[in-house]
C-alpha positions in Angstrom: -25.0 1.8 -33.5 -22.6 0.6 -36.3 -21.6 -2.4 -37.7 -18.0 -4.1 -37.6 -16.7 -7.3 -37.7 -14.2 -7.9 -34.3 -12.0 -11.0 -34.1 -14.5 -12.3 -37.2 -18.0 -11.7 -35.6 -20.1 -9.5 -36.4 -21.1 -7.0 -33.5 -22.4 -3.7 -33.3 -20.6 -1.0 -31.6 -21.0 2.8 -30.8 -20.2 5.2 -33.4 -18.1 7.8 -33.7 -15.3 5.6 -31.5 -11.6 5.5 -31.8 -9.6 2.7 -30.8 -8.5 3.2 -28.0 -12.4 4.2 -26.8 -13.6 0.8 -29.0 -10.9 -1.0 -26.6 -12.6 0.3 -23.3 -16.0 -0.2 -24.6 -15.3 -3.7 -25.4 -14.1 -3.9 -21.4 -9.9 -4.9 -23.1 -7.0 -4.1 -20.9 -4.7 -2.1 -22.9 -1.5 -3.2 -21.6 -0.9 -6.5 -23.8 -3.0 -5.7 -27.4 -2.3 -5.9 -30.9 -4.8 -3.8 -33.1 -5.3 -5.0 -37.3 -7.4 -2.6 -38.5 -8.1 -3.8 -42.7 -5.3 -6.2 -42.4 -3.0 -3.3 -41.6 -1.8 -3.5 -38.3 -2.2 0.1 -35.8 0.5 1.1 -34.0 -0.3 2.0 -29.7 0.1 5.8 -30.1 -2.1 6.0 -33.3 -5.3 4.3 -31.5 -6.5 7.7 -30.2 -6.7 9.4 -33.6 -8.0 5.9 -35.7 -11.5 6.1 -36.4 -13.6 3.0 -36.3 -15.8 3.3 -39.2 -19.1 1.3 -40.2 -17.9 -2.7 -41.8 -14.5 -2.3 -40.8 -12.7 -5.8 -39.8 -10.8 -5.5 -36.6 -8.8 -8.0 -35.2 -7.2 -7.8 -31.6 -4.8 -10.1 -30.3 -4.0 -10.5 -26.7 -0.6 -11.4 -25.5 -0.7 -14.0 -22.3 2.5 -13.9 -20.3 3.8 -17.1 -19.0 7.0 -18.8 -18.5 9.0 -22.3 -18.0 9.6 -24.1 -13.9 
């Protein structure tokens, strides 16, 4: 196992994951996410080839639809 800090709390994860395998592991639909990996923000097609390394701070935002009456 490694350590990482997701959404600010530490957990430990897997190693040798990419993000795209850290998002499945982690149970995450893929459909409405935003991936900051080191303040730098990971673009869809590039989460199969980013590594998630040991101490690295990942943020993931979900986006909830909704709407107005």
């Amino acid at each position: 196992m490694i350590a990482v800090v997701i959404n600010g709390k530490p957990r430990q994860i897997p190693p040798n994951l990419n993000l795209l395998e850290l998002l499945k592991h982690l149970e995450i639909d893929t459909q409405r996410v935003a991936i900051e990996l080191n303040r730098n923000i990971i673009r869809k097609p590039d989460w199969p080839t980013t590594p998630v390394e040991p101490n690295c701070e990942i943020e993931i935002v979900m986006f909830v639809g909704g709407g107005s009456r």
